[in-house]
N, C-alpha and C positions, 0 to 999 in steps of 0.2 A: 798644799795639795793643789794640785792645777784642776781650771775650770772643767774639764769634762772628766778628771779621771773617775771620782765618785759616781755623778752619772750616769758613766756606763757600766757600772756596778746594779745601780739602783736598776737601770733599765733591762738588768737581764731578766728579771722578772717576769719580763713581759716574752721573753721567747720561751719555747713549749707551748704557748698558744697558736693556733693557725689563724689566719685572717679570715674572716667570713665574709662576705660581699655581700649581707642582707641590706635592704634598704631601709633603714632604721637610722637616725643621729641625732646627737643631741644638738641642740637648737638652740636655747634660750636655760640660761640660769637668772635665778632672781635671789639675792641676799635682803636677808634682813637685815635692816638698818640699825635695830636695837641691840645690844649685845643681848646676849643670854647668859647667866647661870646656872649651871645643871651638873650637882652632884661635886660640887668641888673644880669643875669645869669652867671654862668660858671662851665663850664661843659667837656664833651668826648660827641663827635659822637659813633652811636656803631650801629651796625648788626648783627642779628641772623641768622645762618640759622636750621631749622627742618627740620627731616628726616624723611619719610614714611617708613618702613624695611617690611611694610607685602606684601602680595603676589598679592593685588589687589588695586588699585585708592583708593584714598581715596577723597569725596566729603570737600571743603574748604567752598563754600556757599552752597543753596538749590538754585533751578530753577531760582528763584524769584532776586537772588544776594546777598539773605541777609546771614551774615558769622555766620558758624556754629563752626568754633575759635574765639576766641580774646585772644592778648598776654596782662594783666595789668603791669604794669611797676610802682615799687613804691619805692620812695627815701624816705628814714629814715635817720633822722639827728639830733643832738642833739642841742637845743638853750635853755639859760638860766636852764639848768638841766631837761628838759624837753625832751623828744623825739617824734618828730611830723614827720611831711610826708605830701608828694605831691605825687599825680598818675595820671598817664594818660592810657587809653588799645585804642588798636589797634587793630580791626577787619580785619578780612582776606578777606577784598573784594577788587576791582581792582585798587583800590584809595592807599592802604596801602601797598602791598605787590608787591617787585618786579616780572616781567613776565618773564619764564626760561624755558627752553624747557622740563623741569619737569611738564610743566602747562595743561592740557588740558579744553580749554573753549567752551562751546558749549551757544551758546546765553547769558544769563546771570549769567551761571554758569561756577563753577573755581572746578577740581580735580586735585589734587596731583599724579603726576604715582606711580606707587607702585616702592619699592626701588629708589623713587628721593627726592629731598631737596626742600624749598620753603623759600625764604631771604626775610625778612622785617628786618626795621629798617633804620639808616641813611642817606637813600633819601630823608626822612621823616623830620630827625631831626632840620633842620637849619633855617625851616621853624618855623615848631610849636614847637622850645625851647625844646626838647624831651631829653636831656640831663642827664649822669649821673654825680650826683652830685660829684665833688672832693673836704673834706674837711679831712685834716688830721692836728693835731694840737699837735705838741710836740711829734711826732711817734704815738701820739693815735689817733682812729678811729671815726670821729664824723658824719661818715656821709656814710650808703651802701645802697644796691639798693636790690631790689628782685623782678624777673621774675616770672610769674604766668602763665602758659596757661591753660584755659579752653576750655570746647566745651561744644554748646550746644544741649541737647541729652533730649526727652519726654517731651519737653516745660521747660526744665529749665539748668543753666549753669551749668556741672558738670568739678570737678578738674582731668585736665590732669599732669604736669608738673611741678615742679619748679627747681630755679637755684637764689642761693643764703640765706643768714639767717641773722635775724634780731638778732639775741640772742648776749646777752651783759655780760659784765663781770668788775666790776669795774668801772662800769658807763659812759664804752664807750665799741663800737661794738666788737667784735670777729673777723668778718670778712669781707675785703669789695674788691669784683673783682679789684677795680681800685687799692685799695693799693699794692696786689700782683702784678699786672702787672708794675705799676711804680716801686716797689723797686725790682723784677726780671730782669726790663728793656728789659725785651722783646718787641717786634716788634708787641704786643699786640693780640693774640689770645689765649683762652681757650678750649678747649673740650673735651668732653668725652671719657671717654678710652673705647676701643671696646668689654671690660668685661662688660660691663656697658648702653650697647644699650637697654636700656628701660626705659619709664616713672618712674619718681618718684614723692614719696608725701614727702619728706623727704631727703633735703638736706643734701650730705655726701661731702664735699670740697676732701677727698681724690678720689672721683670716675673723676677727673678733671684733665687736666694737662694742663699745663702753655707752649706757644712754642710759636715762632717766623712765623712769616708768609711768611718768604721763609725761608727752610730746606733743610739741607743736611741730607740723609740717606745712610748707607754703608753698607760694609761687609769687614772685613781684614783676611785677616788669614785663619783657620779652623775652618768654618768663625764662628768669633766672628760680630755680626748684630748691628745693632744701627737704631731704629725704629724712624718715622717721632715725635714719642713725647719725643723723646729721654732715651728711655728705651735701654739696651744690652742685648741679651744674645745668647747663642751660639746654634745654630744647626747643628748636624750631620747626615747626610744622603747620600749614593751614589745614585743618579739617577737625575731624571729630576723636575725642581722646577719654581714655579710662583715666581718671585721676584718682579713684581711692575705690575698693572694692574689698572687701570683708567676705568676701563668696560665704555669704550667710543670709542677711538681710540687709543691707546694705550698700548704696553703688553712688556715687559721683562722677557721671561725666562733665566733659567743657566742649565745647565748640570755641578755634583759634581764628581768630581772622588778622588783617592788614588793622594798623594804628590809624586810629581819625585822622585826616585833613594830611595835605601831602606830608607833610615834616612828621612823620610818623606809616607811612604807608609803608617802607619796607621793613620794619619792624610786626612779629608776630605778639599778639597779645591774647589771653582770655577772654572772648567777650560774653559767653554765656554758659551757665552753669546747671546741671539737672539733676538735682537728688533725690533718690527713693528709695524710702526706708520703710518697708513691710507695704501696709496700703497707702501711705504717705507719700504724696510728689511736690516738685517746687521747681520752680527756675526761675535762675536770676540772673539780671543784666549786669555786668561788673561797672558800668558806667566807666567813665575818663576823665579827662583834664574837661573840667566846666560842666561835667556830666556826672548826677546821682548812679548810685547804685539802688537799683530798682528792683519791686519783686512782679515778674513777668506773671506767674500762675504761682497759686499755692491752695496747697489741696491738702492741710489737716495739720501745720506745721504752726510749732511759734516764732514768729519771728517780730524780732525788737530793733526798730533803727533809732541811731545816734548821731547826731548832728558830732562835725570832730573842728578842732580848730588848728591853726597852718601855725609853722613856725613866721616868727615876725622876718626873716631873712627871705619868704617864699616867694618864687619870682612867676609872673604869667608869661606866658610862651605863646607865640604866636603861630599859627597854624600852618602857613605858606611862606614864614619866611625865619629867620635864627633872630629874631626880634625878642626879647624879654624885659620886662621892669617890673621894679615893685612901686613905682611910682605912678599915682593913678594919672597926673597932669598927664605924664608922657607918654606914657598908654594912650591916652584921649587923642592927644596932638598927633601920635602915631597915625591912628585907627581915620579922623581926617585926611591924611593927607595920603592915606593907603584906606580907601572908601571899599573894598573888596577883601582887604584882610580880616582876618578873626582873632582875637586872644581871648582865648577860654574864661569866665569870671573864676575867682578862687571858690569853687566849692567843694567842700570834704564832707563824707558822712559815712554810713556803719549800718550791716546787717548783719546783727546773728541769728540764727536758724539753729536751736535749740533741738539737735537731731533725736537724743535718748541721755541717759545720763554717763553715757562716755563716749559719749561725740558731741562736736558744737564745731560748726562751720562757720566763719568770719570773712564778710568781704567788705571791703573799701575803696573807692573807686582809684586816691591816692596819698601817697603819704604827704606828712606836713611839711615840705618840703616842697607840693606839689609835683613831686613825679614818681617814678614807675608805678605806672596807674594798672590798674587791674589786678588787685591783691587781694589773697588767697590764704585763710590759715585755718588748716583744720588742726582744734583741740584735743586729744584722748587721752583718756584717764583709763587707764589698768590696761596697757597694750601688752599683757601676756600674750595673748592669741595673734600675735601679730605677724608667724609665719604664712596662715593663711591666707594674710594680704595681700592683694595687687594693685599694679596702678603706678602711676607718673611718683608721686610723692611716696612709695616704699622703697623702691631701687632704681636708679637707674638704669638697672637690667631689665625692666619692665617698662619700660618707655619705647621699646621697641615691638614690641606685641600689644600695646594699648589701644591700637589704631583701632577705631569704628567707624560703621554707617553712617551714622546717623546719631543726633542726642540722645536719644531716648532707647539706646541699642542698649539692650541688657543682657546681653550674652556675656557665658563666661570667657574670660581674654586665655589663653595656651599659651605655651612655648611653641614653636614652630623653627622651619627653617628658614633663613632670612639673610640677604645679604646684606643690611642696616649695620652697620657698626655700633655698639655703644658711645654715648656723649661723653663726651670728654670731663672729667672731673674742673671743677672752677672752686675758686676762693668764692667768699662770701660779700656779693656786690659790695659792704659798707667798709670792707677792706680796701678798695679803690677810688670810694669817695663817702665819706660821712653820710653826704645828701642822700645817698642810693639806700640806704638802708629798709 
């Protein structure tokens, strides 16, 4: 059987549906890690969340409670050379979907806020065996799942969404969520990249990305960025920047300026940082090469600093000129005979800022290696919600609308129009040099 002819058997399913152009998609899947058994079954728990992006509520039932969604859920699996399925959909009324302050209910009906999320799935699962299938059999694929949302729109069900593909090659699947995530090994979540915030009829696996559901996201250097789906790349800019914003409670800016001492001036860096979370504020100085990281103001925060120690190879640099050693003699002899030059002494140390229990901010002035100084890692634990986020370290498509006033600007950052191009994707500094890491 050739790769698509199945396929496009499977996929006529999908016509006699019309497209609906509601602003509704799915967003974020999250697998359970544990298998499950249920009923002779076995399977993954899993949860979706959907995001509303337009500008108004969107109605989930009519008055009456009856659901103007349903998500179909259908496992494809192969038995005896055969390819057969099981489905089950789940309607978006108050029985199915969990309640979030995204919700608005007024008697028997359910609206989504405009720009909030709406999770179903796995509360559900354990109960009614809702399970995705895991079969994989000698590396090959015998068994994927594919998500379906509809709405229904003029008395009948029209096609919103999908997420996943049945299409086969070799007389087993192409592609199955569960298999990337087991052999990724990730901490089991998927979703979509922020170029990508819209309905589809027509699964693309690359509009996707695979991450861990607590992340580390940073900044090193001048600055080289590393986003929550762990893409890099670098932005330069002098001024004021949104770096992490939860449009909830929540906001991180930076102020960028010119690198200490000439041999570092056309270089942009972090130098200061402003978080404020509910009545809680802080700034801090990311410090440099010879210079702590300090806490400027702090107004209700914990913060724990750490002395850190340099690898034994770390070399001092000299400010005005390409001068380095780890030898203190020649340093000395240097610093004589060049009476107006500077080499920074080696000092490293550590500030965490203990935000709430799924945030923690870490800065270090530089690594043991002594360089790219002004480093940046925020920690989060349970980034379900992480559509909502904006800011430098969630997309790089958001590095371009991040621009502020001011530090202490707490407006919400928009899309707008802008003649700024996107930054360019980069490998990951310690791909170029060990030391850079």
């Amino acid at each position: 059987m050739s790769c698509n002819s199945l396929f496009l058997q499977l996929l006529n399913e999908n016509f006699g549906y019309e497209y609906s152009n509601v602003d509704l998609y799915i967003d974020t899947i999250i697998v359970d890690k544990t298998k499950t058994i249920c009923n002779d079954q076995e399977g993954y728990k899993w949860e979706m969340y959907l995001y509303n992006p337009s500008g108004v509520n969107l109605s989930l039932t009519d008055v009456d409670g009856n659901s103007l969604f349903k998500l179909q859920v259908k496992n494809y699996y192969l038995e005896d050379d055969e390819v057969k399925c099981s489905k089950y959909e789940l309607g978006f009324s108050k029985s199915n979907i969990t309640l979030t302050d995204g919700l608005i209910q007024t008697n028997n009906q359910i609206k989504l806020k405009k720009e909030e999320y709406i999770k179903i799935g796995k509360d559900l699962n354990i109960n009614n065996c809702n399970l995705l299938l895991d079969k994989i059999v000698d590396n090959n694929i015998t068994a994927t799942t594919i998500f379906r949302l509809y709405n229904y729109v003029d008395t009948c069900w029209k096609f919103v969404d999908i997420f996943g593909t049945c299409q086969l090659c070799n007389n087993y699947f192409r592609y199955s969520l569960l298999n990337d995530l087991i052999i990724t090994n990730y901490d089991k979540i998927v979703r979509r990249y922020t170029e990508y915030i819209v309905p589809s009829n027509n699964f693309n696996a690359n509009e996707w990305k695979y991450m861990d559901i607590n992340s580390s996201l940073s900044s090193v250097g001048d600055p080289h960025i590393k986003t929550i789906s762990g893409d890099h790349y670098d932005y330069n800019y002098i001024g004021f920047l949104r770096y992490f914003d939860n449009n909830d409670d929540l906001i991180i800016n930076i102020e960028t300026d010119k690198g200490d001492y000439e041999m570092w001036e056309e270089n942009d860096y972090i130098k200061l940082i402003y978080i404020k979370y509910k009545d809680k504020i802080c700034v801090i100085n990311s410090g440099f090469r010879g210079r702590k990281v300090k806490v400027v103001k702090n107004e209700g925060f914990n913060i724990i600093e750490q002395e850190l120690e340099f690898d034994i190879s770390a070399e001092r640099y000299a400010g005005y000129s390409d001068f380095n050693s780890t030898n203190d003699d020649e340093i000395t002899e240097y610093l004589i005979e060049n009476p107006f030059e500077v080499v920074p002494d080696l000092i490293r140390n550590k500030l965490s800022i203990q935000i709430n229990d799924n945030f923690n901010l870490e800065v270090v002035n530089v690594n043991k290696y002594n360089l790219q100084p002004c480093r940046l890692t925020l920690n989060i634990k349970n980034n379900n919600k992480l559509n909502k986020w904006t800011g430098l370290v969630i997309s790089r498509f958001w590095s371009i609308f991040s621009h502020l006033d001011n530090l202490f600007d707490d407006r919400k950052i928009i899309i707008k129009k802008t003649d700024e191009k996107l930054p360019l994707l980069t490998k990951e500094s310690s791909t170029y040099n060990k030391q850079w890491e």
